[in-house]
C-alpha positions as CSV (number, residue, x, y, z in Angstrom):
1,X,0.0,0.0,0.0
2,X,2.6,2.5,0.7
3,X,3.6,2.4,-3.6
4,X,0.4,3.6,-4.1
5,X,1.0,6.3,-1.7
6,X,4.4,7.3,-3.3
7,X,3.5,6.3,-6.8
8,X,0.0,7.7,-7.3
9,X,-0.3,10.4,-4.4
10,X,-3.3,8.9,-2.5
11,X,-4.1,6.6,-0.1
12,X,-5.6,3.6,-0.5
13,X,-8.1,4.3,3.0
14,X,-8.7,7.4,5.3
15,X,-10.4,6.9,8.5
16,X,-13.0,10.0,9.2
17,X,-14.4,9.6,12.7
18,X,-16.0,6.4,12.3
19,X,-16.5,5.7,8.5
20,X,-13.4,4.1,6.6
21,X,-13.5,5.5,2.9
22,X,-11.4,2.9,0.8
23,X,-10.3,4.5,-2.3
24,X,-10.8,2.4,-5.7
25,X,-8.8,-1.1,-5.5
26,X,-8.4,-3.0,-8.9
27,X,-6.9,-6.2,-9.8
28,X,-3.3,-5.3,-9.6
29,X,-0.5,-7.6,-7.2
30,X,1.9,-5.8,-4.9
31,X,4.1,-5.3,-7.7
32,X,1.5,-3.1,-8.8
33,X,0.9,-5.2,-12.2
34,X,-2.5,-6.1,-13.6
35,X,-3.5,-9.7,-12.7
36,X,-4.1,-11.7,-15.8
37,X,-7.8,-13.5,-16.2
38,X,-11.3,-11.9,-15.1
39,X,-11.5,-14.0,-12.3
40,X,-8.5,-13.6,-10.9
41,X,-8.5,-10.2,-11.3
42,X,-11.6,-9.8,-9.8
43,X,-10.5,-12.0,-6.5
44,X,-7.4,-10.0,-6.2
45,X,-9.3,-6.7,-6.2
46,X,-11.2,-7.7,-3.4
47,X,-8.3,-9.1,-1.4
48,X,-6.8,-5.1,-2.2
49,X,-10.3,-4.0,-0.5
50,X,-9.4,-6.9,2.3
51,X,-6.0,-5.6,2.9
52,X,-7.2,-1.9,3.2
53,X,-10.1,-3.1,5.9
54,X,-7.8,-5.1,7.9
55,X,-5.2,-2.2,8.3
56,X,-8.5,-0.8,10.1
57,X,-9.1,-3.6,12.2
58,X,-12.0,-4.1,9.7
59,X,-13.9,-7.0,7.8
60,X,-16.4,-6.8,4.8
61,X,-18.9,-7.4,7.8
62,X,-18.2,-3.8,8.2
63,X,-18.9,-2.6,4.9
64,X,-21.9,-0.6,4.2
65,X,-21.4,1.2,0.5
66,X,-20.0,-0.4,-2.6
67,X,-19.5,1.2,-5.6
68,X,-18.2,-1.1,-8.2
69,X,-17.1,0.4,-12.0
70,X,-16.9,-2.6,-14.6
71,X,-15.2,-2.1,-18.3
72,X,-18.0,-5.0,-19.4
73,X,-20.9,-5.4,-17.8
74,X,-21.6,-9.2,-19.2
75,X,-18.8,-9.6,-16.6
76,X,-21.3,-8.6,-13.9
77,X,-22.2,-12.6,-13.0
78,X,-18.7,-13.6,-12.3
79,X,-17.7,-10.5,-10.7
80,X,-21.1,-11.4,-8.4
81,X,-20.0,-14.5,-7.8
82,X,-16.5,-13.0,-6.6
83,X,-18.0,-10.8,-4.4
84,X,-20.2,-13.3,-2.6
85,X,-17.0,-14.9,-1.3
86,X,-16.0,-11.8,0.6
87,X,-19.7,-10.6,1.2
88,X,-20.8,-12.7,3.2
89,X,-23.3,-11.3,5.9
90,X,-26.7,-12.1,4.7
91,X,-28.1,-10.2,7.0
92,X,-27.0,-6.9,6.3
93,X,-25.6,-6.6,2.6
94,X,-24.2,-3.5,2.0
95,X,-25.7,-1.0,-0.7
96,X,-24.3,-1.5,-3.5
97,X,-24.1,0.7,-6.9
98,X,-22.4,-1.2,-10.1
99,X,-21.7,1.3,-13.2
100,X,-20.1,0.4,-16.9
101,X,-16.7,2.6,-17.5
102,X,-15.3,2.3,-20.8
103,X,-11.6,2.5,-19.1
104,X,-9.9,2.6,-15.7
105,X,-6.5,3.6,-14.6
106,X,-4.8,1.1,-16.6
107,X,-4.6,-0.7,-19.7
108,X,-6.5,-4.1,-18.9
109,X,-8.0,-3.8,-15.6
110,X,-11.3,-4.5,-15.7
111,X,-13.3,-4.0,-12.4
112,X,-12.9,-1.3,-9.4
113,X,-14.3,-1.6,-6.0
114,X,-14.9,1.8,-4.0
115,X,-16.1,1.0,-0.5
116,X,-17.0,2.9,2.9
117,X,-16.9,1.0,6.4
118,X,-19.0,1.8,9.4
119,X,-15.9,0.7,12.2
120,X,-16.3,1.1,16.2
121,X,-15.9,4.5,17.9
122,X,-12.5,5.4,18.3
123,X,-12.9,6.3,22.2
C-alpha cells in the first residue's frame, strides 16, 4: 500500500471519525501489475479491498457502501459470484451501486471496487 501512496499520491483508505473510505482497488498484485484472467482479477481486487479493511481492524462485515465500476458489464455474474466470497453477511448486505466505465487507470484492468466502512468508535 505505501507504492500507491508514493507512486500515485493517495491513499488507499482514510479513517473520518467512524466511517473508513477505501479509495478504488483493482486487480493489480503488490508489484502493482495487472493480474491476468477476469476471475482472478476480480479475486485480487477484493483481497486489495481486504488488505485496506484489515489495516483498520475491519472486515467486509463492516462494509456498508459499494461502488463497483466494470469495463464489461456481461462480466457482472462472475464478478457477483467474486464478491459473494467476501460478502458474506446475509443479514445486512451493503448497498451496492455497479456502473459500466469504458476505461480505468490502466490498460487491462477490468473491475474497481470503491467502498465505505462503518468501524467502532475510536474512544
Amino acid at each position: 500500500m505505501r507504492q500507491l501512496h508514493e507512486r500515485f499520491h493517495y491513499s488507499p483508505g482514510v479513517r473520518a471519525g467512524n466511517l473508513l473510505f477505501i479509495a478504488g482497488q483493482v486487480g493489480r498484485d503488490e508489484q502493482l501489475q495487472v493480474v491476468e484472467g477476469k476471475e482472478a482479477q476480480f479475486v485480487q481486487a477484493f483481497e486489495n479491498v481486504k488488505k485496506v479493511l484489515a489495516a483498520a481492524g475491519a472486515t467486509f462485515d463492516d462494509v456498508v457502501d459499494m461502488v463497483t465500476y466494470h469495463t464489461d458489464m456481461r462480466d457482472l455474474q462472475l464478478f457477483i459470484e467474486v464478491r459473494d466470497r467476501y460478502v458474506t453477511n446475509s443479514d445486512r448486505y451493503p448497498a451496492w451501486t455497479a456502473i459500466g466505465a469504458t476505461a480505468l487507470a490502466m490498460p487491462g484492468l477490468l473491475a474497481e471496487i470503491k467502498c465505505t466502512a462503518l468501524l467502532p468508535s475510536a474512544d
